[in-house]
C-alpha positions as CSV (number, residue, x, y, z in Angstrom):
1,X,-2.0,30.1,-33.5
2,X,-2.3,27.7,-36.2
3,X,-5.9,27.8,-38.6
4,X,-9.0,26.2,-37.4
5,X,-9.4,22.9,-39.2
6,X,-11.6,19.7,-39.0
7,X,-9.6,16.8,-38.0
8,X,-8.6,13.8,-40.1
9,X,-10.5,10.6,-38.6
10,X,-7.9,8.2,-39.5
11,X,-8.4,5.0,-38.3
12,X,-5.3,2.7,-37.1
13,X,-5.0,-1.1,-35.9
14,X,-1.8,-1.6,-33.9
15,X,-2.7,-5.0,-33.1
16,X,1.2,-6.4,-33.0
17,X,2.3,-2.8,-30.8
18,X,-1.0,-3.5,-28.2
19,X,-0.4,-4.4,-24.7
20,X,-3.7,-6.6,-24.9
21,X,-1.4,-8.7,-27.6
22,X,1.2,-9.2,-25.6
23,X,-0.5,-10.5,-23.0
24,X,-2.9,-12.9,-25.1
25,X,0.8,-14.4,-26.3
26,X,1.8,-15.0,-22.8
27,X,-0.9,-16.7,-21.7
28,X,-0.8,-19.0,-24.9
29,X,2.9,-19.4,-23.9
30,X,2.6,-20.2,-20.3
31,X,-0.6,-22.1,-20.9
32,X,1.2,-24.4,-23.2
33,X,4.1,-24.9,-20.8
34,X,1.6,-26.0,-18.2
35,X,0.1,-28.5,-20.3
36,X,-2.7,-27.3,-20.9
37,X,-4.0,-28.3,-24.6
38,X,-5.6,-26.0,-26.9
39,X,-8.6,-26.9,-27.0
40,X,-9.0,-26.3,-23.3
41,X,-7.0,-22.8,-24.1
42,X,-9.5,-22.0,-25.8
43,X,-12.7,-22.7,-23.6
44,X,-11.0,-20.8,-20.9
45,X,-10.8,-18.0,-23.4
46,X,-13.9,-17.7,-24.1
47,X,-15.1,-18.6,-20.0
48,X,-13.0,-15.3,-19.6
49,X,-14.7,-13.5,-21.9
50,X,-18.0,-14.2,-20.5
51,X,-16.9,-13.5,-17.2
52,X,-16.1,-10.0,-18.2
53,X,-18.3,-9.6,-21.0
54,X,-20.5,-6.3,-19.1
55,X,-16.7,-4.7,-18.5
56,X,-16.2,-5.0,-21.9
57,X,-18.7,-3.0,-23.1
58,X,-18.5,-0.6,-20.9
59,X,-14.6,0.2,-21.8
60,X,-15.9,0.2,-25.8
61,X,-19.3,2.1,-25.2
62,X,-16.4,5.0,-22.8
63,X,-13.8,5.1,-26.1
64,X,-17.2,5.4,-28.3
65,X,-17.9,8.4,-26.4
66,X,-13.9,10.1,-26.1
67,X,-14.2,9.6,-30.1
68,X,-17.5,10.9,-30.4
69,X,-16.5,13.6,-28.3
70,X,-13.3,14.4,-30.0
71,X,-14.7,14.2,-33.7
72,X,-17.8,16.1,-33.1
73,X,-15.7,19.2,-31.7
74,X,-16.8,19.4,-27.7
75,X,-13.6,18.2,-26.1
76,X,-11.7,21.1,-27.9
77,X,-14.8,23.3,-27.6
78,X,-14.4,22.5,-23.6
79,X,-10.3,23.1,-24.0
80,X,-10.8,25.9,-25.4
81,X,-13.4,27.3,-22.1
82,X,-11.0,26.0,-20.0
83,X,-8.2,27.5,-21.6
84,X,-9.7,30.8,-19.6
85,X,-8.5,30.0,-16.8
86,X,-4.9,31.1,-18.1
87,X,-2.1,30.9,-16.3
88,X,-4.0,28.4,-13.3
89,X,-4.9,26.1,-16.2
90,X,-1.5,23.4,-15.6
91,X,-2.8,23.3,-11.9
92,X,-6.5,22.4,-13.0
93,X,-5.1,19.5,-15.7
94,X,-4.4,16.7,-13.5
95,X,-7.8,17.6,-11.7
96,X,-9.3,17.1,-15.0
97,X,-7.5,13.4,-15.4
98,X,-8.5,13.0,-11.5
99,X,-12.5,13.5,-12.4
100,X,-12.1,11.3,-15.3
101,X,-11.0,8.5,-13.9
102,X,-13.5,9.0,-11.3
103,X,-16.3,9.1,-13.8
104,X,-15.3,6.2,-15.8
105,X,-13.0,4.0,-13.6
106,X,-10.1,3.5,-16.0
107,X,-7.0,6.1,-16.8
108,X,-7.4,4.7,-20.7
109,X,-11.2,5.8,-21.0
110,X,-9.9,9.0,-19.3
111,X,-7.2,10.2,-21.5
112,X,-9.3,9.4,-24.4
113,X,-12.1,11.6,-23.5
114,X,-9.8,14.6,-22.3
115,X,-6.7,13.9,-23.5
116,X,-7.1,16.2,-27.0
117,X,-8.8,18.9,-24.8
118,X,-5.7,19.3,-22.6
119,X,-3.4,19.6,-25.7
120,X,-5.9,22.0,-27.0
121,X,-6.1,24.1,-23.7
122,X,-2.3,23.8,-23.4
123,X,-1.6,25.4,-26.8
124,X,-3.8,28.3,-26.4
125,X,-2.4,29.1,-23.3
126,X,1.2,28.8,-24.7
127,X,2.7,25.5,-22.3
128,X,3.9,22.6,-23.3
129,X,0.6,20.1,-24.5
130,X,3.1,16.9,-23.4
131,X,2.9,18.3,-19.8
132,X,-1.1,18.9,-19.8
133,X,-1.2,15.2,-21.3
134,X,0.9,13.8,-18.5
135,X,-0.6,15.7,-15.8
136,X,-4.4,14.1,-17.0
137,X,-2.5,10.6,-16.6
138,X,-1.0,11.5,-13.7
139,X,-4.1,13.0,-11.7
140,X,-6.1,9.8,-13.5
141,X,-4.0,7.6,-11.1
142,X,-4.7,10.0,-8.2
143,X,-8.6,9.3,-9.0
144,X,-8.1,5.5,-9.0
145,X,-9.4,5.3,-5.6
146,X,-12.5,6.5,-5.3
147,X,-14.1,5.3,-8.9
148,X,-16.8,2.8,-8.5
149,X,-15.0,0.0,-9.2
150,X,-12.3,-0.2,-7.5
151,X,-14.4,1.0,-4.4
152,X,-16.3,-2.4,-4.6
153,X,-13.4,-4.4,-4.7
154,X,-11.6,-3.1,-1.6
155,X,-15.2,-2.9,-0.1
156,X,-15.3,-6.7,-0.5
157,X,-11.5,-7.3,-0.1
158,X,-12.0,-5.8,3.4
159,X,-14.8,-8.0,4.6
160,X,-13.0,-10.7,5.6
161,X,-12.7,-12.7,8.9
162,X,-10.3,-12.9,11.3
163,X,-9.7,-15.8,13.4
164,X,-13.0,-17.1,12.6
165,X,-14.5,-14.3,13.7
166,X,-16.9,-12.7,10.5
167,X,-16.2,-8.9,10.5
168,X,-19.2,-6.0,9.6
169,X,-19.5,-5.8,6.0
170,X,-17.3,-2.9,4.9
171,X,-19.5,-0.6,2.2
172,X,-18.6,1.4,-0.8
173,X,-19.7,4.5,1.3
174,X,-17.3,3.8,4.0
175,X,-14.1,3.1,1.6
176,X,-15.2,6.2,0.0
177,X,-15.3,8.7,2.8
178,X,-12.1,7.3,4.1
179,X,-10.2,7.8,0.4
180,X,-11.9,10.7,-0.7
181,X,-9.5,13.6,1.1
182,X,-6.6,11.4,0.7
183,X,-7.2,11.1,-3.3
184,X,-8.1,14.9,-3.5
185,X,-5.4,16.3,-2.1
186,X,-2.8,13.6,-3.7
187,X,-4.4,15.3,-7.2
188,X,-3.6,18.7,-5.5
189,X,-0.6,18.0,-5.3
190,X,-0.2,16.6,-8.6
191,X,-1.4,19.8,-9.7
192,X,1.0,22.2,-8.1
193,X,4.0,19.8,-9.5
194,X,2.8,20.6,-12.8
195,X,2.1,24.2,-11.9
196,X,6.0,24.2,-11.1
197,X,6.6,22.1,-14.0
198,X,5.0,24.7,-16.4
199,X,6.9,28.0,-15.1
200,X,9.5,27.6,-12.9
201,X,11.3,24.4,-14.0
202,X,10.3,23.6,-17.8
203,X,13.4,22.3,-18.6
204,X,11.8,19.3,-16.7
205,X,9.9,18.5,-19.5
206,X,11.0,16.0,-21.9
């Protein structure tokens, strides 16, 4: 077991390597191709910016709080409770992504706030810390469905009409009790892959 030590908080801009760059390319690209002149390129930027101005802050106040979390020691503090549950713990790690992503809506946000406690748990407990960090991105996606977010927009993706005909208003609560069991036991399952991952099969692991 390696010494206790503060980490390093090194701070790293991969703004060529981001997906968000790629994308902001792209749309240059194919708005240029279109015909669309840059000075309109730009008033759309910033329309789009506006439009999800609130979202944005909430995705940079969530990282604020993974990093706040990880420097000031409570997400290994947490790993290291967790780590208790011993041999069980590979079956509880995607649950841990799952109830992220429930909290916070976004597999990113997520793995940033538990991501360094599964490695944490994961090397106390002697498996692999790739296959804990997997499993929180994998149960993350198995939580996708019932975060608030993505509740409301299948709430109002399903109120639509039919043949003219306006349909009852579909609500959050009634997209969540029909996803809830579904995106439990989906996680479950997620978590006795990894279980079976961890013991019986690890040369599955990369």
């Amino acid at each position: 077991m390696p010494a206790p030590k503060a980490e390093e908080a090194v701070f790293q801009l991969t703004a060529l390597s981001a997906t968000g760059t790629a994308l902001l390319l792209a749309g240059i690209v194919g708005g240029l191709c279109l015909g669309v002149t840059p000075v309109d390129l730009v008033r759309i930027y910033g329309r789009t910016l506006y439009r999800v101005r609130t979202s944005l802050l909430t995705i940079a106040a969530m990282l604020a709080l993974g990093m706040t979390s990880r420097y000031g020691g409570m997400d290994t503090t947490m790993g290291l409770a967790l780590a208790h549950s011993g041999v069980l713990f590979p079956f509880f790690s995607p649950l841990l992504g799952w109830l992220g992503v429930a909290l916070t809506g976004s597999d990113t946000a997520s793995n940033v706030l538990f991501g360094n406690l599964q490695c944490v748990a994961a090397g106390r407990i002697g498996v692999s810390p790739i296959l804990t960090a997997a499993a929180n991105s994998s149960g993350g996606v198995m939580g996708k469905m019932i975060d608030a977010q993505s509740i409301v927009v299948a709430s109002v993706a399903t109120s639509t009409t039919v043949s003219e005909v306006p349909q009852a208003p579909v609500s959050p609560a009634d997209v969540l009790r029909y996803v809830f069991l579904h995106s439990l036991g989906l996680a479950i399952l997620v978590g006795l892959l990894v279980l079976l991952q961890a013991y019986v099969v690890p040369g599955m692991i990369p």
